[in-house]
C-alpha positions as CSV (number, residue, x, y, z in Angstrom):
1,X,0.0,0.0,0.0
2,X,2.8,2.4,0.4
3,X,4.1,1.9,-2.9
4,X,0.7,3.5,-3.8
5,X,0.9,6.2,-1.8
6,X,3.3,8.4,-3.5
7,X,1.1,8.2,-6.6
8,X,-2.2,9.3,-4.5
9,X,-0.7,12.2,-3.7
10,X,0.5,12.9,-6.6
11,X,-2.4,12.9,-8.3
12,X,-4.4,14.8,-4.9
13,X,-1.6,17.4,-5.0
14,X,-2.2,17.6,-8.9
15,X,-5.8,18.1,-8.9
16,X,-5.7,20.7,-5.7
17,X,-3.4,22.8,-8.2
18,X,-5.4,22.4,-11.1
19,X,-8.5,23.3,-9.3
20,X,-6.5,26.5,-7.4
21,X,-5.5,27.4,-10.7
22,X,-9.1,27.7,-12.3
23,X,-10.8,29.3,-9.3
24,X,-7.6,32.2,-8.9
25,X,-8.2,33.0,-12.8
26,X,-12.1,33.3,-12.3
27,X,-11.8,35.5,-9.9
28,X,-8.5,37.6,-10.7
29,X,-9.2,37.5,-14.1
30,X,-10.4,40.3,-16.4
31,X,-14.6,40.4,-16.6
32,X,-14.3,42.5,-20.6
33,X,-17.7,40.9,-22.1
34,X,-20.0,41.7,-24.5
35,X,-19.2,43.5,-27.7
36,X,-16.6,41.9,-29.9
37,X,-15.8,39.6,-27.4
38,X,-18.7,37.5,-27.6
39,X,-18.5,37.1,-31.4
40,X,-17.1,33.4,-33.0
41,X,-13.8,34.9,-35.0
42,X,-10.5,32.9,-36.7
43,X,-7.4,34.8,-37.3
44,X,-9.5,38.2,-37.6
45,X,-12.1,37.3,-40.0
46,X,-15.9,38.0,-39.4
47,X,-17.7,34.6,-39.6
48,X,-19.7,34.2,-42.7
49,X,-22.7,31.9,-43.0
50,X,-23.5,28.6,-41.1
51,X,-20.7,27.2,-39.7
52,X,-22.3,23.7,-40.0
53,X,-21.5,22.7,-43.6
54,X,-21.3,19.0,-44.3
55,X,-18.2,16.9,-44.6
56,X,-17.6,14.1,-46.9
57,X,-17.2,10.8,-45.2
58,X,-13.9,10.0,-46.1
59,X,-12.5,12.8,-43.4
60,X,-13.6,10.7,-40.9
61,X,-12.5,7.3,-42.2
62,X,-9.2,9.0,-42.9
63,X,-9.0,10.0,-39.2
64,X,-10.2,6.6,-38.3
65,X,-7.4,5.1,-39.6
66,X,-4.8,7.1,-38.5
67,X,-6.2,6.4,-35.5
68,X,-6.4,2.6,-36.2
69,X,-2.2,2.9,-37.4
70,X,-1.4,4.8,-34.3
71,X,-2.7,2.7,-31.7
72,X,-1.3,-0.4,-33.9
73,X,2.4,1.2,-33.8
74,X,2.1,1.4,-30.1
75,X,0.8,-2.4,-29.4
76,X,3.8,-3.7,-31.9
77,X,6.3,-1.4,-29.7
78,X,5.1,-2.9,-26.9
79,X,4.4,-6.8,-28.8
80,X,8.2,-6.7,-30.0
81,X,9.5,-5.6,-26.3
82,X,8.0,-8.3,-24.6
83,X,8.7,-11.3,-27.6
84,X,11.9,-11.8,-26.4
85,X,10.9,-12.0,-22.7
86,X,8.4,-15.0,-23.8
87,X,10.1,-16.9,-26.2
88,X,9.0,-20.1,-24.6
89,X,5.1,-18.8,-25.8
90,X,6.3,-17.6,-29.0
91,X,3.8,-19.4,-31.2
92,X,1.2,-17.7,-28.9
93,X,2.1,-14.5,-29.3
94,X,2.9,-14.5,-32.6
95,X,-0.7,-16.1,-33.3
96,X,-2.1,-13.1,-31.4
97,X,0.1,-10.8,-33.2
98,X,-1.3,-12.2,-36.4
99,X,-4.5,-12.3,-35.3
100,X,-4.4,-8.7,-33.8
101,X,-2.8,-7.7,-37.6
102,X,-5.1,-9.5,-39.7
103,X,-7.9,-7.5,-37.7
104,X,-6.1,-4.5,-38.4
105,X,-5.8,-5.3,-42.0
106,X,-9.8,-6.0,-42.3
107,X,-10.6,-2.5,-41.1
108,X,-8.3,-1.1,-43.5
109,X,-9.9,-3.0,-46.5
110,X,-13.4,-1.8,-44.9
111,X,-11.9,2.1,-45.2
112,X,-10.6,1.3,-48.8
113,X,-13.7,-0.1,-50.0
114,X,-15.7,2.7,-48.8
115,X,-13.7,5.2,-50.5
116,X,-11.3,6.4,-47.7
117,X,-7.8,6.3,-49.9
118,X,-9.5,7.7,-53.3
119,X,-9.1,11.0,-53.3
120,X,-9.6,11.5,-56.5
């Protein structure tokens, strides 16, 4: 239980800071509202129109499957540390490897098919 402890307050002391922080700002901080402030603006410019305007699909598959890469680079990292360390399992965890990939490889076939790499 002590080996937890260090992390516990940690994590207390973090949060008491965090919280300080936001209450000093509220109340120290400048109360300029109304006028210009209040307005939605990017880098100067009035907003124009709706700023709702619909988005073809394949943003969103593209940002699925960076997000599908990403989190696939990190469990091969972490896969490749660990192989060594288990080589008496190794058909194991390479069948989970492979099965982990070929999962991997079926959602990127999904994106494909649905248009996510033709950009044309």
């Amino acid at each position: 239980m002590n080996e937890y402890l260090s992390v516990l307050v940690f994590l207390l002391l973090a949060t008491l800071v965090g919280a300080a922080l936001l209450v000093l700002s509220h109340y120290l901080g400048p109360r300029r509202r109304g006028g210009i402030k209040g307005t939605p603006v990017e880098s100067g410019v009035d907003p124009i129109g709706d700023a709702r305007i619909p988005f073809n699909v394949r943003f969103y598959l593209v940002g699925i499957l960076f997000i599908v890469f990403d989190v696939e680079a990190v469990f091969l990292y972490v896969w490749a540390v660990i192989y060594k360390q288990y080589l008496n399992r190794g058909a194991f965890l390479l069948g989970e490897m492979a099965l982990f990939i070929g999962i991997l490889l079926f959602g990127y076939v999904y994106a494909w098919k649905k248009g996510a790499l033709d950009w044309d």
